[in-house]
TIGU-119322 format. One record per residue: residue in three letters; x, z, y of N, C-alpha, C in turn. Coordinates in Angstrom, 1 decimal. Each point is the difference from the previous one (the first is absolute). Layout:
('ala', (X, Z, Y), (X, Z, Y), (X, Z, Y))
...
***
This chain:
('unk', (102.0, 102.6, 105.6), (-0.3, -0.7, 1.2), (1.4, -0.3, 0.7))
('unk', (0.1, -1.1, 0.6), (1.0, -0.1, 0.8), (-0.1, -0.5, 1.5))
('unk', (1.0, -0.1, 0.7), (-0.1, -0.4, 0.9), (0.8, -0.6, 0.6))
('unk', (0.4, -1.5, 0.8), (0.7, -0.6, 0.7), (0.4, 0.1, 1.4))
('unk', (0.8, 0.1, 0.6), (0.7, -0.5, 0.9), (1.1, -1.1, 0.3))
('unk', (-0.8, -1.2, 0.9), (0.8, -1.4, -0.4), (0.3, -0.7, 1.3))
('unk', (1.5, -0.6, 0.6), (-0.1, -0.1, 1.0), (-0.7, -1.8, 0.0))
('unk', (0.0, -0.6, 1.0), (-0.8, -1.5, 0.5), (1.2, -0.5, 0.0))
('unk', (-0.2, -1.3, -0.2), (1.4, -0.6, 0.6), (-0.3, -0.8, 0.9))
('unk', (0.9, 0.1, 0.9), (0.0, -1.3, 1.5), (0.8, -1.0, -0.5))
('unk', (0.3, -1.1, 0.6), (0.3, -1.0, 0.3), (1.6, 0.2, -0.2))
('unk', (0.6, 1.3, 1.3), (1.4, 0.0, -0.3), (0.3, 0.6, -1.1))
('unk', (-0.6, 1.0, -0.8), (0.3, 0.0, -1.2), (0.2, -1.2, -1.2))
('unk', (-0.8, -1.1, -0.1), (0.2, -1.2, -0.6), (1.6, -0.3, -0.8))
('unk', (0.3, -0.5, -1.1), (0.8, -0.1, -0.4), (0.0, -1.8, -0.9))
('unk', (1.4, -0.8, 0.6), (-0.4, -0.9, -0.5), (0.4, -0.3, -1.9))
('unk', (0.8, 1.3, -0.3), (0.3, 0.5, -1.4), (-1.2, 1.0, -0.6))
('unk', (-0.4, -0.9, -1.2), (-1.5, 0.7, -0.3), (0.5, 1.7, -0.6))
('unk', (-0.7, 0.9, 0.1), (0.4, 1.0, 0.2), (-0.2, 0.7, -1.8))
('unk', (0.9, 0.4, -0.6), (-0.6, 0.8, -1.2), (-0.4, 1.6, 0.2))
('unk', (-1.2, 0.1, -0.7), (-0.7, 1.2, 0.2), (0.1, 1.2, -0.6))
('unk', (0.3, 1.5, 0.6), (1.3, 0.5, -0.9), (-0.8, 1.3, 0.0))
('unk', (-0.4, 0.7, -1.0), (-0.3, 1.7, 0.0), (0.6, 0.9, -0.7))
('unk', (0.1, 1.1, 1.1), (0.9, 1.0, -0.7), (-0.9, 1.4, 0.1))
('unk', (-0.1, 0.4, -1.3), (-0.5, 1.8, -0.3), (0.7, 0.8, 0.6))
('unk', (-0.9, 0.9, 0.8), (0.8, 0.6, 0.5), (-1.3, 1.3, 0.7))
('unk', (0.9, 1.1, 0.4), (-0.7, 1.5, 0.4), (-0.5, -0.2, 1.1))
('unk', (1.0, -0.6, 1.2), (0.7, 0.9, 0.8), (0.3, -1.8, 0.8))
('unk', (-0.2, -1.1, -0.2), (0.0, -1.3, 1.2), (1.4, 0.2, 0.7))
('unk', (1.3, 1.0, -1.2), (1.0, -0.4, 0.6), (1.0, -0.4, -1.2))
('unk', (-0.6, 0.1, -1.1), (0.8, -0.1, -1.2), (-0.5, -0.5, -1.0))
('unk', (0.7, -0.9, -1.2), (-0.5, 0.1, -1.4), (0.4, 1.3, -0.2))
('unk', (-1.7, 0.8, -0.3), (0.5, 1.2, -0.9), (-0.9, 0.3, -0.7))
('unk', (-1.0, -1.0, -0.8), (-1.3, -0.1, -0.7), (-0.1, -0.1, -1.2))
('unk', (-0.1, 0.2, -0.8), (-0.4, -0.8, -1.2), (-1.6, -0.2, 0.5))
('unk', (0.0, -1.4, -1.1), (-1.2, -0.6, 0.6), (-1.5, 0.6, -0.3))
('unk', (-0.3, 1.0, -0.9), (-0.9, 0.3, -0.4), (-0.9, 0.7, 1.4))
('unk', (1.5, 1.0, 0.0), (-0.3, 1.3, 0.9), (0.3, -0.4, 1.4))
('unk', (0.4, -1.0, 0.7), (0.2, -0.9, 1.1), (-1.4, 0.7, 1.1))
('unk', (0.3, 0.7, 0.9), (-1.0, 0.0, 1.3), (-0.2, -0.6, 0.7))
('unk', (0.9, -1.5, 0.0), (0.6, -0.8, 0.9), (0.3, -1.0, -0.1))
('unk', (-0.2, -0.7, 0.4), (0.9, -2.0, -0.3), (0.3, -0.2, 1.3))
('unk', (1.1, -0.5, 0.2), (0.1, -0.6, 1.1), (0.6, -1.4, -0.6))
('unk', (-0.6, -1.0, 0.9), (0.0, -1.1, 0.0), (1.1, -0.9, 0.9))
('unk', (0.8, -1.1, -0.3), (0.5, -0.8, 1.0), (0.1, -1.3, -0.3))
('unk', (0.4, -0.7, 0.9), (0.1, -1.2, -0.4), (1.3, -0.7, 0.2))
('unk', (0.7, -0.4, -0.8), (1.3, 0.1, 0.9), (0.4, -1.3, -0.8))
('unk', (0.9, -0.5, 1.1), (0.8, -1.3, -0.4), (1.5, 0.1, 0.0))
('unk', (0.9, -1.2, -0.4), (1.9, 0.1, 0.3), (0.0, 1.0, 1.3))
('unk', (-0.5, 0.0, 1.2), (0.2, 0.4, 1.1), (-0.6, 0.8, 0.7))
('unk', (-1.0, 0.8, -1.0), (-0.7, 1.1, 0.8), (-1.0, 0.7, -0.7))
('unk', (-0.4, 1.0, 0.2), (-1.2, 0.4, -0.9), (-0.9, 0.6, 1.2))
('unk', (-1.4, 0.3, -0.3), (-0.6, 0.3, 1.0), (-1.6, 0.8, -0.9))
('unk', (-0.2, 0.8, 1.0), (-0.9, 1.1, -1.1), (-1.1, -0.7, 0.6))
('unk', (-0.9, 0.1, -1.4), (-1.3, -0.8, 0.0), (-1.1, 1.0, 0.1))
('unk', (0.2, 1.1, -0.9), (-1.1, 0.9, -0.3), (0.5, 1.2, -0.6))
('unk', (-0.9, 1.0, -0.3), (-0.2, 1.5, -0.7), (-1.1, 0.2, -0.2))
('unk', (-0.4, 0.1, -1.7), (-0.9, 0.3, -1.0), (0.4, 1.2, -0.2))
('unk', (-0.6, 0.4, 0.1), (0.0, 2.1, -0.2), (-1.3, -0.2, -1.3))
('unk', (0.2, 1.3, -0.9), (-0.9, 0.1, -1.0), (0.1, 1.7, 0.3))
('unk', (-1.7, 0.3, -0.2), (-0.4, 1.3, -0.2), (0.3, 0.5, -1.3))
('unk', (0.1, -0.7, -1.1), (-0.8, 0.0, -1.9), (1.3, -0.4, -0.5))
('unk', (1.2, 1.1, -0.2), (1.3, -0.9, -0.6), (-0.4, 0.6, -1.8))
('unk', (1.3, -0.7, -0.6), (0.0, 0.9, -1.3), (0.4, 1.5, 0.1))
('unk', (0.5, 0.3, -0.7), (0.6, 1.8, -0.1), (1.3, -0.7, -0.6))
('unk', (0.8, -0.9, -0.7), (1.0, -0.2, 0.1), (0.7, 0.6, -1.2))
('unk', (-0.9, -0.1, -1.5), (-0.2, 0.9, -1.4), (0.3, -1.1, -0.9))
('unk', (0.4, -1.0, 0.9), (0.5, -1.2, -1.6), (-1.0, -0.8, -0.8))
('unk', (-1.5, 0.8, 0.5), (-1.4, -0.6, -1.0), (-0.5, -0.5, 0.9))
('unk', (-0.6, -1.6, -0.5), (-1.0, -0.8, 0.3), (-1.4, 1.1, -0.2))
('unk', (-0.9, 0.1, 1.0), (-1.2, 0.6, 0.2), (-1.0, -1.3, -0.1))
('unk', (-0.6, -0.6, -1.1), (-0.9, -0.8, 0.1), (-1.4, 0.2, 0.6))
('unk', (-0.4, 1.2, -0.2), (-1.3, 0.6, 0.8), (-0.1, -0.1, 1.7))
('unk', (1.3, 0.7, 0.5), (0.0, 0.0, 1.1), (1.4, -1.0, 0.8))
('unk', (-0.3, -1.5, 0.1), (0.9, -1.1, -0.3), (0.4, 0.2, 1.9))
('unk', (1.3, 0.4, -0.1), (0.3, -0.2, 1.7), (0.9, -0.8, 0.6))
('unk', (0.3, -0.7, -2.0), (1.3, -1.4, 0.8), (-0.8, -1.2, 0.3))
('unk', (-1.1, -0.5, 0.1), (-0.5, -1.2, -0.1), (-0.3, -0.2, 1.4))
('unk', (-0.9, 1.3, 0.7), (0.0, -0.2, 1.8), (1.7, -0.2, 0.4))
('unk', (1.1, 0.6, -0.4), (1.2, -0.3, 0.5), (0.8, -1.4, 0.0))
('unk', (-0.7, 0.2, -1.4), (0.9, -2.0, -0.1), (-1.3, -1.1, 0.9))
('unk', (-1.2, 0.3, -0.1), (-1.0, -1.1, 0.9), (0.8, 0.1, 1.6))
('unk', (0.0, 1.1, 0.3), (0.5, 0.4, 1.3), (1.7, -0.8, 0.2))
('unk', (0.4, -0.4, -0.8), (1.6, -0.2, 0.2), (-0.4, -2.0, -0.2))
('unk', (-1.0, -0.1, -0.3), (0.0, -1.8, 0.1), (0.5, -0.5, 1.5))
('unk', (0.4, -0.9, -0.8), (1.3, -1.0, 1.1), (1.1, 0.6, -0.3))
('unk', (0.6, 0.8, -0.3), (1.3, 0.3, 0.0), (0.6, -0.4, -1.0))
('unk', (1.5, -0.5, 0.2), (0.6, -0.8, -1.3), (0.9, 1.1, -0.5))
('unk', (0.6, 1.1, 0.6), (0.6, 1.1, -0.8), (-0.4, 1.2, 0.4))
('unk', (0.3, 0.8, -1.2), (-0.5, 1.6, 0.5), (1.2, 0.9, -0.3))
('unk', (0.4, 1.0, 0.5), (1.1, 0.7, -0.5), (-0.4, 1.4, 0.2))
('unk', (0.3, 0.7, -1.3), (-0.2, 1.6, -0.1), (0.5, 0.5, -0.8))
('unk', (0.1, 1.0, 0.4), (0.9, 1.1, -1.5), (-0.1, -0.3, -1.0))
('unk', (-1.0, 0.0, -0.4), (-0.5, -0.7, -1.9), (-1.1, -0.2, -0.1))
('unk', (-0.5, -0.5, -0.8), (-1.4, -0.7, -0.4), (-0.1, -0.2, -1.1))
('unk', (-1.0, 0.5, -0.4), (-0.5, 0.2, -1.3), (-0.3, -1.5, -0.3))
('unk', (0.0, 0.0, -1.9), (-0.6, -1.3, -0.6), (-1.3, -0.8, 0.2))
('unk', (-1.1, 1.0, -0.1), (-1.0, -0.3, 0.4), (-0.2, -0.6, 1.8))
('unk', (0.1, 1.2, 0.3), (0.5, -0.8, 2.1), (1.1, -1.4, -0.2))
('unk', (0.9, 0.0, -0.9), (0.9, -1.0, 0.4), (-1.0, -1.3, -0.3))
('unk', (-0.7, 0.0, -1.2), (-1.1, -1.0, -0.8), (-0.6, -0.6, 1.2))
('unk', (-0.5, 0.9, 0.7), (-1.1, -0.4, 0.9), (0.5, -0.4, 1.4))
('unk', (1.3, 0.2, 0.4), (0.7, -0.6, 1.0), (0.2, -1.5, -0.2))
('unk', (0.9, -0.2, -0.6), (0.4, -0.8, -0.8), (-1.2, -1.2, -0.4))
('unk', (-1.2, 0.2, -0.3), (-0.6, -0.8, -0.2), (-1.7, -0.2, 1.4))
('unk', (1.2, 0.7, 1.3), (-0.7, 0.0, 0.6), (0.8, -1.1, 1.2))
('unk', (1.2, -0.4, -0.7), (1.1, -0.8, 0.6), (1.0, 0.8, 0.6))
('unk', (-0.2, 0.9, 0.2), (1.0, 1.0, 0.6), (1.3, 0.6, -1.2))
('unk', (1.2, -0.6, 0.4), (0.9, 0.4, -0.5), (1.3, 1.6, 0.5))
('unk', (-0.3, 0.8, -1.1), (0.4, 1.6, 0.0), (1.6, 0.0, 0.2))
('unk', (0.5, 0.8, 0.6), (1.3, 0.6, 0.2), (-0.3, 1.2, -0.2))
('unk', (1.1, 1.0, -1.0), (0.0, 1.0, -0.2), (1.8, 0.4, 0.5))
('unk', (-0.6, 1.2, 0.9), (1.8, 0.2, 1.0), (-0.1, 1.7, -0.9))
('unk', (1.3, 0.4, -0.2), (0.3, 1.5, -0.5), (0.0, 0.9, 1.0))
('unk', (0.1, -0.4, 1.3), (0.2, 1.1, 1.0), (-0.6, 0.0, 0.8))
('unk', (-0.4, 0.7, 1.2), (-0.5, -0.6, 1.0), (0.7, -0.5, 1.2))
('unk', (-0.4, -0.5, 0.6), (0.8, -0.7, 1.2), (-1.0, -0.5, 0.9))
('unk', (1.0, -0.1, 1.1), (-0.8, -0.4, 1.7), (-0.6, -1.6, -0.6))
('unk', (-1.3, 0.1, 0.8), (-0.5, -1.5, 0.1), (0.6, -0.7, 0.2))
('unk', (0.7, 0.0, 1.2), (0.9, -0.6, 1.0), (1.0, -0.9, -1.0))
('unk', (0.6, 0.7, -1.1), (0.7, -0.3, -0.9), (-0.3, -1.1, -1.2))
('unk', (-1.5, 0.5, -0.4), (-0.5, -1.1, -0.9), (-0.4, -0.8, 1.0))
('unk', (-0.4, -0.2, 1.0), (0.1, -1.4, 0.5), (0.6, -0.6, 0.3))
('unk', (1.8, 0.6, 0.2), (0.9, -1.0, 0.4), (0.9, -0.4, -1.2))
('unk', (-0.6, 0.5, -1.4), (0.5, -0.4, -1.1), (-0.9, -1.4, -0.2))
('unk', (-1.5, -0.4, 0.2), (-0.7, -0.9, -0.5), (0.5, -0.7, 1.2))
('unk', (-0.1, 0.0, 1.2), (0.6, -0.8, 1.0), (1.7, -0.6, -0.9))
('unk', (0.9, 0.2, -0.3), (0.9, 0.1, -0.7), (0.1, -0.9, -1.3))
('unk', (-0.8, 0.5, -0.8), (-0.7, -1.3, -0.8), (-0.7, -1.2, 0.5))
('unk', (-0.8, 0.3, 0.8), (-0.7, -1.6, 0.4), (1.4, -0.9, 0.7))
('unk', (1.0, 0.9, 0.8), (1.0, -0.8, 0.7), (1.2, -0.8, -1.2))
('unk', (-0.2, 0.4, -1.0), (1.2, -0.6, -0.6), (-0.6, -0.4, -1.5))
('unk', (0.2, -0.1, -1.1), (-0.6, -0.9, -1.1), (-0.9, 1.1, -0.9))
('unk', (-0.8, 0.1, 0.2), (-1.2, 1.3, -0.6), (-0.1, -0.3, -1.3))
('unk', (-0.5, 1.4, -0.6), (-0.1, -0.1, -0.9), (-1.1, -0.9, -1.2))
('unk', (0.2, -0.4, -1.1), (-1.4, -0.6, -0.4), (-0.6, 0.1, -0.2))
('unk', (-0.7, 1.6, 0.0), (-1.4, 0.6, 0.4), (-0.5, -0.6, 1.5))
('unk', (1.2, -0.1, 0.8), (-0.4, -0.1, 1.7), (0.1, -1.0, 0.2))
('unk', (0.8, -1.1, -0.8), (-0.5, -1.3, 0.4), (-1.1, -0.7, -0.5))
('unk', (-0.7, 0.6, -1.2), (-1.2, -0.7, -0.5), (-0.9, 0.6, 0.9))
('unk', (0.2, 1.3, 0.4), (-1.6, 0.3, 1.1), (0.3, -0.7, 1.7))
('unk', (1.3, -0.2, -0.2), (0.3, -0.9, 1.9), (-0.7, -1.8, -0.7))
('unk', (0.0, -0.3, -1.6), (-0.1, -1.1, -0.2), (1.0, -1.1, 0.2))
('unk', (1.3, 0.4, 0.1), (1.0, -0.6, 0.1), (0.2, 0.0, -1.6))
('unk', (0.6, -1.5, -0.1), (0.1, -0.4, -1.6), (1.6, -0.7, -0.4))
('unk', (0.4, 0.2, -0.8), (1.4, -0.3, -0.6), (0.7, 1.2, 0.0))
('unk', (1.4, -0.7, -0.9), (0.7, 1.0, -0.1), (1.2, 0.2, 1.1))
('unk', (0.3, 1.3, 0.2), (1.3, 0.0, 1.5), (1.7, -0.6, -0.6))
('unk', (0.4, -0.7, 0.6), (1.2, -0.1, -0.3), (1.0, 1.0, -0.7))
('unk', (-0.3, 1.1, 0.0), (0.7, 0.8, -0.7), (-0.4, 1.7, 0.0))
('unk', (0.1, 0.4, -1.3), (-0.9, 1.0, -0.5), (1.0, 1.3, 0.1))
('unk', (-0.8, 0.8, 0.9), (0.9, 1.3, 0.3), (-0.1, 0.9, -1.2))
('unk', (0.9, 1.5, -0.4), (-0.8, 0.5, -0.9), (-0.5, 1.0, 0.0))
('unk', (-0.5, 0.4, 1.7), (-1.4, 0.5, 0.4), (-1.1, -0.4, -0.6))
('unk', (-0.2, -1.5, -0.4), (-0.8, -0.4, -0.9), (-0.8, 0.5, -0.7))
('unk', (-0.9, 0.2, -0.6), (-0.7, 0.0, -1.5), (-0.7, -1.0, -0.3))
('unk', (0.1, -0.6, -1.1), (-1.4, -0.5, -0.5), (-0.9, 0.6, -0.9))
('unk', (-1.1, -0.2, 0.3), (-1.3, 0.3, -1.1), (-0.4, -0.4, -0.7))
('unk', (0.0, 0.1, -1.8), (-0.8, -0.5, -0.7), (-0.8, 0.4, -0.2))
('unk', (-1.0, -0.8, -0.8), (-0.8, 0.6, -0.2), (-0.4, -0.8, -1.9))
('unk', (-0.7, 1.7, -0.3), (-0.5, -0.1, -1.7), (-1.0, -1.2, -0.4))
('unk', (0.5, -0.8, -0.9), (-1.1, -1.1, -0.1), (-1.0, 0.6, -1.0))
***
């Protein structure tokens, strides 16, 4: 079972920069410090170049145990990822193959961080990226197309197996 808490938005909230939609695993609504299975918590934002702003908190009763195994009988990532629609990134301590499968082809693109750290911080890293030439994971989900004038070697690209 889970349960939401989601604020409304007014008018002065409005942003004329469409906002990308950002979740982070987390215990405790002050930190990544989740892995995604075992996550009690999402907190949600929306944030643009110039601001981020909390949208919501999905709390889950029913996490994994955090044992490395897919439990197909008793399936508790599928309410987690339905629950995370709309969001274009998710970030948590790690995530399993199977969870990653089902993100991923739920549109939701995964960030896996080694440590934990303040919210505060992964938002003003994606704020950070949207302000200056993002990456090509983040510019095909902003839908921004071509290539940037010049290729940092923060970079990666992805192939993939034909």
């Amino acid at each position: 079972m889970s349960r939401r808490l989601r604020l409304i938005e007014t008018e002065a909230q409005a942003s004329a920069e469409k906002p990308l939609r950002v979740a982070i695993a987390t215990n405790d609504l002050e930190s990544l410090n989740a892995h995604f299975g075992s996550a009690k918590k999402f907190a949600i934002y929306d944030v643009t170049s110039g601001d981020a702003s909390f949208v919501e908190a999905i709390a889950f009763d029913d996490v994994t145990a955090q044992l490395g195994k897919h439990d197909d009988i008793d399936d508790k990532i599928t309410p987690k990822v339905e629950a995370l629609g709309g969001c274009a990134l998710l970030f948590a301590l790690a995530i399993g193959g199977p969870s990653a499968a089902k993100v991923v082809k739920a549109g939701i693109h995964p960030i896996k961080r080694k440590d934990p750290e303040p919210i505060s911080a992964v938002l003003e890293q994606v704020q950070t990226m949207l302000q200056g030439t993002p990456p090509p994971f983040l510019r095909k989900i902003l839908g921004r197309t071509g290539t940037p004038s010049f290729m940092d070697d923060d970079y990666e690209t992805e192939e993939c197996a034909q």
